[in-house]
N, C-alpha and C positions, 0 to 999 in steps of 0.2 A: 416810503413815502405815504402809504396806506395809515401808517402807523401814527406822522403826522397830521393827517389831515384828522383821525378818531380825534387826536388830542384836542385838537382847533377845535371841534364839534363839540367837545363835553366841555371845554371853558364857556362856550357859550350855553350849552344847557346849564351848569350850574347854578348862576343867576337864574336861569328861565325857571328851574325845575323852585327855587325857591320862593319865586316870587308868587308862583302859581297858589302857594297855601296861604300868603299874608305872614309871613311871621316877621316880616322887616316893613318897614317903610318907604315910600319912595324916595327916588332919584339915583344918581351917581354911583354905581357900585361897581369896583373894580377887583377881578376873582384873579389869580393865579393858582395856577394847574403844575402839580409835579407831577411828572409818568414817570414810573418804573416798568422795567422788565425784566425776568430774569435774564443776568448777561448783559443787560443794555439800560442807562437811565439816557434824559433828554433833559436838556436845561427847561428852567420854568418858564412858562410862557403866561402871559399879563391880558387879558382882558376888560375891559372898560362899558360897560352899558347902563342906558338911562332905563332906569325901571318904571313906569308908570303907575300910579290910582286905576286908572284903567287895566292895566295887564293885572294890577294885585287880583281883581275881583274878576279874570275869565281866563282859565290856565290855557286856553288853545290861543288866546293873545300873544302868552309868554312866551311860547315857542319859537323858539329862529328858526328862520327858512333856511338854514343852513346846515340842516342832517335832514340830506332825502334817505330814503328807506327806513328812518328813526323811528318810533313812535314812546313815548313817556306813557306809562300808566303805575296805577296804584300808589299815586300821591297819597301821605298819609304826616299829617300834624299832630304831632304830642307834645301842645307847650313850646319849647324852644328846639322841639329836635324832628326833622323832616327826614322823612325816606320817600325812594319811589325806585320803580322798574325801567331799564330800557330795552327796548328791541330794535336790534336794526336786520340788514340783510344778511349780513356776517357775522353779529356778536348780538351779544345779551350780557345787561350787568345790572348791577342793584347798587343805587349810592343812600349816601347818608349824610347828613348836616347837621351841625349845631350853630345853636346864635346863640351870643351875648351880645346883647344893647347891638350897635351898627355893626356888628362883625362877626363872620362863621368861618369855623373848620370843618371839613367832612373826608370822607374816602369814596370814590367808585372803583365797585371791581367791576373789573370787565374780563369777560371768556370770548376767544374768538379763536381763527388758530393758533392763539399766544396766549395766553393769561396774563391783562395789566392790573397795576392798581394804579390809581391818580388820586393824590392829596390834594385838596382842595380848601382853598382858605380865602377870606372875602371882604371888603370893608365896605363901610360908603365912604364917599368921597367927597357929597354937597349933592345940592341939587343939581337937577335937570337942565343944561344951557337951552334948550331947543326953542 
């Protein structure tokens, strides 16, 4: 159960962590998260969040309330390709992203007492209904 709820958390960081440098634009972005383990995968799981002008230019914006013990650091932008750090209570992982035009692929690995990795891929989808 643990092991779903990490996954839940980093689809939502994904968007977060990338909107936090600008390398997309806003609205609409909808990410899917593949987790593996060794021994064990989990079906993809689909994500959907409105990314704001606003959260582009203040990455503690970006954040979802929904990893307590999380914290994101060492946000870093090269062009079309983002990296950053997690730490939570249990694990630590380091992801990565690329963009082309509205769309990104990346990986997080994550160490906790399991070693995951999670693909991560991402479109927009339109603007913001809100």
């Amino acid at each position: 159960m643990r092991t779903i709820r990490v996954a839940l958390v980093v689809s939502g960081l994904a968007v977060s962590v990338v909107s936090a440098q600008n390398p997309m634009r806003p609205g609409n972005w909808e990410s899917t998260v593949q987790m593996q383990m060794p021994g064990m995968s989990m079906p993809a799981m689909k994500n959907t969040k409105c990314v704001t002008a606003d959260q582009l230019k203040d990455p503690a914006k970006a954040l979802p309330s929904t990893a307590p013990g999380c914290t994101m650091s060492d946000y870093k932008a090269d062009g079309t390709k983002v990296t950053w750090k997690m730490a939570c209570t249990e694990m630590s992982g380091t992801g990565e992203l690329t963009f082309k035009g509205d769309t990104y692929d990346g990986v997080m690995n994550v160490t906790s007492p399991h070693a995951m990795t999670m693909k991560m891929s991402g479109r927009r989808v339109g603007d913001c209904t809100q």
